[in-house]
C-alpha positions as CSV (number, residue, x, y, z in Angstrom):
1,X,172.3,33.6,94.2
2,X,172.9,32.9,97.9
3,X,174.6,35.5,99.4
4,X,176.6,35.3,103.2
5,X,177.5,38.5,104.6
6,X,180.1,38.3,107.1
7,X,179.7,41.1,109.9
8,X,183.0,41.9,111.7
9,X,181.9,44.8,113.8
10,X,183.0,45.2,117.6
11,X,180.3,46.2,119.1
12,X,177.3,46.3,116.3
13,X,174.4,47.7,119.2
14,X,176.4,50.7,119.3
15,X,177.1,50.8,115.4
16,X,174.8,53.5,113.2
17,X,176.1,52.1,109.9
18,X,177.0,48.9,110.5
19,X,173.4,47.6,112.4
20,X,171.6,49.9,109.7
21,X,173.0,47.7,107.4
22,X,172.3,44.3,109.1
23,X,168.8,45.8,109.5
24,X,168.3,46.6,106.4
25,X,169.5,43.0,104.9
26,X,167.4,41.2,107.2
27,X,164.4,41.9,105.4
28,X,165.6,40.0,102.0
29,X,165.4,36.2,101.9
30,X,168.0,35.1,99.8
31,X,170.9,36.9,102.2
32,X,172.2,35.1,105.5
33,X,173.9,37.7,108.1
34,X,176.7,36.0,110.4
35,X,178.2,38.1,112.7
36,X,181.2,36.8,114.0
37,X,181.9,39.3,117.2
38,X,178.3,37.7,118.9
39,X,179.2,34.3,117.2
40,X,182.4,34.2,118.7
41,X,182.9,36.4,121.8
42,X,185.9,34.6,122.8
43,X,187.3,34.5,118.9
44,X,187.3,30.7,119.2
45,X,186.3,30.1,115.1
46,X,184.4,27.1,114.9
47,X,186.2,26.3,111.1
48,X,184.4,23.7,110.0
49,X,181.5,25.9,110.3
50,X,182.8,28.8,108.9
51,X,183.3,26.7,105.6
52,X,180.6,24.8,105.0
53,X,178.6,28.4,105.7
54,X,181.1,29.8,102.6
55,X,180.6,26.2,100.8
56,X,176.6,27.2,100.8
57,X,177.0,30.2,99.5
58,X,177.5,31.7,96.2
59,X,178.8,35.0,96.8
60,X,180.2,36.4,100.7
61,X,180.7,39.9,101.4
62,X,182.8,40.9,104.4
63,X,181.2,44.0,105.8
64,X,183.1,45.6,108.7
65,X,184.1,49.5,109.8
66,X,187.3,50.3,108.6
67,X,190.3,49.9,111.3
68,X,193.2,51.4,111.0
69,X,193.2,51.2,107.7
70,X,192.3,47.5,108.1
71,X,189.6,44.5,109.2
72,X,188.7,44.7,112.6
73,X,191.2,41.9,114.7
74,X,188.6,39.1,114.5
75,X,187.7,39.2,111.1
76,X,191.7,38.9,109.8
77,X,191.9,36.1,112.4
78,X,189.0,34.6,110.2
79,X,190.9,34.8,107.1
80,X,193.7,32.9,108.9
81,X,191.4,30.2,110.4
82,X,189.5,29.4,107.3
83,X,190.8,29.7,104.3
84,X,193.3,26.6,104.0
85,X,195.5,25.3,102.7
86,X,193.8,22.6,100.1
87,X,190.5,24.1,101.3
88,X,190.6,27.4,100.2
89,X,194.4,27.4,97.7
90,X,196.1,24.7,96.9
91,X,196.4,21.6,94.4
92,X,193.6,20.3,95.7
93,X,191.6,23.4,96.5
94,X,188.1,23.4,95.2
95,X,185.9,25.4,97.9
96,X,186.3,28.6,96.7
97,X,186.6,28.7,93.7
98,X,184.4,30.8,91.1
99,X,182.7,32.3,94.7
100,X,182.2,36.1,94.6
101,X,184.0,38.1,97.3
102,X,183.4,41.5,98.1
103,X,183.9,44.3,101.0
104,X,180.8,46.8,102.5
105,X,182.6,49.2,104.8
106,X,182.1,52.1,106.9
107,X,184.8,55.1,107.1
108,X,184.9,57.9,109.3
109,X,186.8,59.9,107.0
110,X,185.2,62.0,103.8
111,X,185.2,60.5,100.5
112,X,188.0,63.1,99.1
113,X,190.2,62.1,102.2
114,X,190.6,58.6,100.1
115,X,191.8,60.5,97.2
116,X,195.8,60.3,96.8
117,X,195.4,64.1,96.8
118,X,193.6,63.7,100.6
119,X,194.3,63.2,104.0
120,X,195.1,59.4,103.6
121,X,196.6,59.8,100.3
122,X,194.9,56.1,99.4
123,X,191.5,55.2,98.0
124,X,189.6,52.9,99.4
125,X,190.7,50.4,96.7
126,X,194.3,50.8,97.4
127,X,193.1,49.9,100.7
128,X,191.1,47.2,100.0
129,X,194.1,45.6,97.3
130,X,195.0,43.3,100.1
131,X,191.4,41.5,100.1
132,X,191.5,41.3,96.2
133,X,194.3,40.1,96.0
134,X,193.2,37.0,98.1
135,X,190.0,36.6,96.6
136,X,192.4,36.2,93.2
137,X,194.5,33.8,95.3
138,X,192.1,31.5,96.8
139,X,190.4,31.4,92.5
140,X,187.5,33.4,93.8
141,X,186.1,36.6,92.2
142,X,186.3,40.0,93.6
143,X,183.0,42.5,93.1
144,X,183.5,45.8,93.9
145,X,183.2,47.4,97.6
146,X,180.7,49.3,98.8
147,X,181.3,52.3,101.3
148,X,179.9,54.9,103.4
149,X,182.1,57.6,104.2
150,X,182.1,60.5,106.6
151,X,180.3,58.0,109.3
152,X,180.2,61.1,111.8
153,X,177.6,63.0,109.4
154,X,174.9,60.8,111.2
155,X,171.2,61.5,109.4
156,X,168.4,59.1,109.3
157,X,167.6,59.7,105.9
158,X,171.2,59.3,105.2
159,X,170.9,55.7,107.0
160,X,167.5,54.7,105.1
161,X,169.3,55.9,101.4
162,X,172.7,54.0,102.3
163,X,170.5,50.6,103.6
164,X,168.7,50.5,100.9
165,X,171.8,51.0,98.2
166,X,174.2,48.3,100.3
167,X,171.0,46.3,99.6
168,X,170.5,46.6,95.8
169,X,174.6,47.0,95.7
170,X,174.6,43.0,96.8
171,X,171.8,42.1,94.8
172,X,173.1,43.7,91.3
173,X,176.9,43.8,91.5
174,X,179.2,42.5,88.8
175,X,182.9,41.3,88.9
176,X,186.0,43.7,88.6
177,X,187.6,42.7,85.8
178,X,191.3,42.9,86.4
179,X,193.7,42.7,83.6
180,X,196.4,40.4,83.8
């Protein structure tokens, strides 16, 4: 399976999570990285690009710190850019269909401040309903995230064990069956 991850992180030098990731992932072969922040400084998406990159791949994961409880800026200008109308949904809309979509993302906040009983009073898949719910709209299929929280707790043992498990998370994750 030919995997594209999609890394929408501002500024990815001065990222601990986010470049552990990348770093991590560039050792596998069957993974391509594309950063869109050093790919497009200026945010001028080359689309044509940007789709035959998802064409070639079987599953993309869109891995990005979370923003206000959001996608950084460039990577929801992305979404708007690329997925088209008869490219992406539509009556004539092949492209993505049956691809695998999922999210890897980075929180500052503690895994029980996504709990409805926590600080945000959302989970991270509350947060996250908005990409499902295009994946479903566009006829791809949505995997399910994977997260660091508590990005401030900053270890390098804590880096190695979350590298290593975004890794084998891409490599071994199945669909979220959603009942309709």
């Amino acid at each position: 399976m030919k995997t594209l991850v999609i890394v929408a992180h501002p500024n990815l030098e001065a990222s601990n999570w986010n470049k552990a990731w990348v770093e991590e992932l560039k050792k596998q072969e069957d993974i391509t990285i594309h950063d869109l922040y050093k790919e497009y400084p200026s945010e001028n998406i080359d689309v044509k690009r940007e789709q035959l990159l998802v064409e070639t791949h079987d599953r993309i994961i869109f891995q990005y710190p979370l923003y206000w409880y959001n996608m950084p800026p460039l990577l929801k200008k992305w979404f708007d850019a690329v997925l088209l109308y008869n490219w992406a949904y539509g009556p004539e809309a092949t492209a993505t269909t049956g691809k695998e979509i999922g999210v890897a993302i980075s929180t500052y906040g503690t895994a029980e401040s996504y709990q409805p009983t926590g600080s945000n009073r959302l989970t991270l898949e509350q947060i996250l309903a908005p990409i499902q719910a295009s994946a479903r709209f566009i006829s791809a299929v949505y995997l399910p995230h994977f997260s660091v929280n508590d990005t401030s707790d900053v270890t390098p043992e804590r880096l190695a064990q979350s590298s290593k498990a975004y890794v084998e998370h891409i490599k071994t994750i199945k669909p979220v069956t959603v009942a309709q």
